[in-house]
N, C-alpha and C positions, 0 to 999 in steps of 0.2 A: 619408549617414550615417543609419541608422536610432534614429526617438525611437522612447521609452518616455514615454508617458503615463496614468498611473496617479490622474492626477486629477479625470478628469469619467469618468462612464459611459458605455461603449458600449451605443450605439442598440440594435443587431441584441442584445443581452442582455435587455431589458426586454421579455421575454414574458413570457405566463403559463405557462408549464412552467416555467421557469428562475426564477423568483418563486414559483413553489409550491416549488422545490426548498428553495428557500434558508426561505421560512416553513415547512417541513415541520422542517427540520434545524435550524436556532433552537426551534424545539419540543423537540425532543428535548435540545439540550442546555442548554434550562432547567430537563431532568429530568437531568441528568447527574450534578450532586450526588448526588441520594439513590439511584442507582445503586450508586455508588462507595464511599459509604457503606454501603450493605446486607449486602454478606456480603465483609468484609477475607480471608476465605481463598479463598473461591473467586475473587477477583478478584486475588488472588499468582496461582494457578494458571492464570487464563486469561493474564494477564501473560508468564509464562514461556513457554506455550504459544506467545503470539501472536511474540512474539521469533524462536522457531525457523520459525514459520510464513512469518514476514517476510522473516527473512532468508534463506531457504530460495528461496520463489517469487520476490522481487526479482533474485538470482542467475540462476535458471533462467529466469527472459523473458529473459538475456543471452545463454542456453547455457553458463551455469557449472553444474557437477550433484556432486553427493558421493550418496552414500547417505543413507537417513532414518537410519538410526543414527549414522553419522557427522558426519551434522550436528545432530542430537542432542549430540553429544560435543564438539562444534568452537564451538559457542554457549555450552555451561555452562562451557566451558573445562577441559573433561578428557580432550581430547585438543590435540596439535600438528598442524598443517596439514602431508601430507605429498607434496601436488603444488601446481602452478599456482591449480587449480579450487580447493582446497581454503585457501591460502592468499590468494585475492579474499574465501572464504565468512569467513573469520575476520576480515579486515578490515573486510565490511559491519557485522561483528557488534561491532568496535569504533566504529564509526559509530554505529550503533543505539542502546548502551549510552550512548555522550556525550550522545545527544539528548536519550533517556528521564530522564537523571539534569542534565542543566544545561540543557534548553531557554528555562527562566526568564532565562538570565543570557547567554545569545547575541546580539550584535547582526546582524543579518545586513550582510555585506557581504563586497565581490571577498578578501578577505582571509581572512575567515571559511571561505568557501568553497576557497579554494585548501586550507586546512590543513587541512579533513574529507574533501577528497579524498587531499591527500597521507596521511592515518590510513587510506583504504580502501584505498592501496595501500602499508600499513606493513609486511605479511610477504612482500612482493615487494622486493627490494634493485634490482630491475633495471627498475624502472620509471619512467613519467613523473609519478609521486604527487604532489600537487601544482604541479604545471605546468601552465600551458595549452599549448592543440597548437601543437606546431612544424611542422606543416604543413597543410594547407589538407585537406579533409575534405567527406564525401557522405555521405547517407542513402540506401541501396538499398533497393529491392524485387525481392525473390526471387519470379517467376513460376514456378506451377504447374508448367510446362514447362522448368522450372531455369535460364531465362536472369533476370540480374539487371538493371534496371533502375534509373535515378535519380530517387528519388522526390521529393529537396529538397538542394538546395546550401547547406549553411547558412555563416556569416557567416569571414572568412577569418580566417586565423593572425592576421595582421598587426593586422585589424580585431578582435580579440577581448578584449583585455586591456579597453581603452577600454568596449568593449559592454558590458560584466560592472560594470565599475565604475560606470555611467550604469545600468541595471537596477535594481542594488539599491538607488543614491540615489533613482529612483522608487518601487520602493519605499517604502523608509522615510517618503519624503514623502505616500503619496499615503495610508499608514497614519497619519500625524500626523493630515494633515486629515480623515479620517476620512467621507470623502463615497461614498464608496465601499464597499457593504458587504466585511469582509474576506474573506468566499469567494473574492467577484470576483475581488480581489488575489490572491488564493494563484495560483486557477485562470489567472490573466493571468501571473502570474511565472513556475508553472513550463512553462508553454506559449513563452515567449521564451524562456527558460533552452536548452529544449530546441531553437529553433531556431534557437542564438545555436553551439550544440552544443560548447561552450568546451576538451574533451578530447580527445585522442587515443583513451580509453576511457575509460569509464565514466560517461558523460551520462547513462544512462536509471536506472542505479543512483541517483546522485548527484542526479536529481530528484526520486526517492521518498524518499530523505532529506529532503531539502529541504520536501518537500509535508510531512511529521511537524512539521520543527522550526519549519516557520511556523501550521501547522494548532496545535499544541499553543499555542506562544506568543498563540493567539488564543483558547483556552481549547476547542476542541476536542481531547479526548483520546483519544477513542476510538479510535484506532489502537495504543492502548497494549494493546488490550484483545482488537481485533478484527482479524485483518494485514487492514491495507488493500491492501499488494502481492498477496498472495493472490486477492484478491477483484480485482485489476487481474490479473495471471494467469489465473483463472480464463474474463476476459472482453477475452482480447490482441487477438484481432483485431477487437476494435469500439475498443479503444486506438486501434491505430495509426490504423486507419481513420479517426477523430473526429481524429487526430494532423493525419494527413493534410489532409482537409478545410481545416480549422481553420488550416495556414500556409502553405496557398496564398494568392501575393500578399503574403506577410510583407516584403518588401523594400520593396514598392511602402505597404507601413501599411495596406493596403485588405482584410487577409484579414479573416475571418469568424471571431469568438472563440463562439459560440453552439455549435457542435457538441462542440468538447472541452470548455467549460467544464461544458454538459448532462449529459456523461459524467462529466467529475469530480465533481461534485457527486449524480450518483446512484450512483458509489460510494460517497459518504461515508453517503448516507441508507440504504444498506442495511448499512455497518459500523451504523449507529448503533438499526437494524430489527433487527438479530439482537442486540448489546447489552442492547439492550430485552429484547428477550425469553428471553433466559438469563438475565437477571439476575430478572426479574416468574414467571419459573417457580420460581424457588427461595423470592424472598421475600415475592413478594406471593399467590402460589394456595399455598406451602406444600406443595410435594410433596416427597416423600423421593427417596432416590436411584432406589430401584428404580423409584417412581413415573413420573421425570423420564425415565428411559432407554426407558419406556411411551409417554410422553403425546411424544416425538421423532418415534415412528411415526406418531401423530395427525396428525403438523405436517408430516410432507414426504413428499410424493409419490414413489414408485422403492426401492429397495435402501440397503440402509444396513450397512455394514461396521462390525466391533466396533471398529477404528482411526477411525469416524467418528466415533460416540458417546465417545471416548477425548479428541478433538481439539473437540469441541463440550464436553464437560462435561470437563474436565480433573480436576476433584477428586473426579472419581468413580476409585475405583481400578480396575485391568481385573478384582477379581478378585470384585469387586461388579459388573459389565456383565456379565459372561461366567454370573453365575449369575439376574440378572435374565431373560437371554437364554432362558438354560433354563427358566426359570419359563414365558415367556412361550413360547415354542412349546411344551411342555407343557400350555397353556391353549388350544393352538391359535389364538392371539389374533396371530402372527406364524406366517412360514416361511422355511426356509433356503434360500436357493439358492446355487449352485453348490459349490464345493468349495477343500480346501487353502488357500494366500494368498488368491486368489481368492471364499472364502464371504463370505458376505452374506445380508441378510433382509429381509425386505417384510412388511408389512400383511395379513393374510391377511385377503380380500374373499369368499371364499366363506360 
């Protein structure tokens, strides 16, 4: 029977990468107050944004897909979900919302869980929404060459009810005594979570829930702000990859928690590096809007579409980007490239 020990530190964890991560990210979120506090509209706006952003990419690492506009419309709730795909994307989006608005008052546990699964699968009548699997389950690897492979057996039907509920009492416990910094936990829970794999579907959703409602309740917020699934999307196959790693030997208690935790935790430092720096452009250098959509092209290397600048400063309206834009290749100070959907603009280096 596999423990859960949540209460002395793992060895292979006390480096100094993995120790800088964690003193970088306590840095920043002893500036997180006065983040938060700086500018209440632009942080609605990034709010809202980050919502659709989240629940948009968490889906699609699954291969769930709507269109941007329609997931646009399926998050605000003005629209009904009218397939399969579309009704998982509405129910992550009831997930999301419970979290955001009652993570204070959550106690984790197998119970807890069962019933934000059963809400993720609430516009499906025909599914296993809260239940765990009733039958015994594989993690594959899709090779290049299209055969699938088995990349982890995780824990069976039978053995899984028990597992979940022994998880979260670690948990809880190893958060009381508090020996433990709580990154560690999060990054230890949802790494078993994941290869305890308690669903029929929807494990890898139901862990990036889970990564919000424990990160927040530990007074990390920034996922409120910044999609962390995003920025896990953005960087899937160094995911699975660190996934990978990281529970080899999970049966045996002998795997290696240092490569996924390194990974989780330098997502979190770079939600919390852009944070930073959308928030310190607006209220601490005081630049205006046109300024801001200027001083973007300073900051990032490559093309930058008007949908980017839209999605990084959300309270700029498009009809203020689109005339900055003009200003600025007029000054020659940017350039267009390419064309239709597809246009974009760079840095102009000559």
């Amino acid at each position: 029977m596999r423990k859960f020990n949540y209460r002395e530190a793992d060895k292979e964890l006390f480096t100094p990468e993995i120790m800088n991560l964690i003193a970088k990210i306590h840095e920043y979120k002893g500036k997180q107050e006065l983040f938060v506090q700086a500018k209440p509209d632009i942080l609605e706006a990034m709010l809202e944004v980050a919502k659709v952003q989240s629940t948009g990419a968490s889906n699609r690492i699954e291969g769930i897909f709507t269109s941007d506009a329609r997931l646009s419309e399926l998050v605000s709730k003005k629209a009904e979900p009218l397939n399969r795909d579309e009704e998982e994307i509405a129910g992550y989006r009831e997930v999301l919302n419970t979290i955001h608005e009652n993570y204070d008052y959550i106690k984790l546990s197998s119970n807890i869980i069962l019933q934000l699964h059963r809400d993720l699968y609430s516009y499906h009548p025909y599914s296993n929404g809260g239940k765990y699997k009733n039958q015994d389950n594989i993690i594959e690897e899709v090779e290049s060459s299209g055969i699938s492979t088995i990349r982890f057996k995780p824990l069976s039907a039978f053995e899984t009810p028990s597992a979940v509920d022994r998880l979260c009492e670690a948990y809880n416990e190893g958060k009381k005594e508090g020996k433990i910094d709580s990154l560690i936990l999060v990054s230890k829970f949802v790494l078993d979570f994941l290869c305890i794999h308690p669903f029929n579907d929807g494990n890898g959703r139901m862990s990036r829930l889970l990564t919000l409602l424990l990160l927040y309740q530990e007074g990390y917020i920034v996922g409120k702000y910044i999609s962390i699934e995003m920025l896990i999307e953005n960087t899937k196959e160094n995911y699975y990859e660190t996934l990978k790693e990281s529970s080899q030997e999970w049966y045996e208690e002998n795997n290696n928690l240092s490569p996924f935790v390194k990974y989780y935790l330098s997502i979190l430092l770079k939600a919390y590096k852009e944070f930073s720096e959308r928030v310190e452009t607006v209220e601490i250098r005081g630049l205006n809007k046109s300024e801001r959509v200027k001083d973007l092209f300073d900051k990032k290397v490559g093309k930058i579409s008007k949908n980017d600048i839209g999605k990084i400063y959300p309270d700029i309206s498009i009809t203020t980007i689109e005339k900055a834009l003009s200003d600025l290749l007029k000054d020659g100070y940017i350039r267009k490239v390419g064309s239709g959907r597809a246009t974009a603009y760079i840095k102009n280096t000559d």
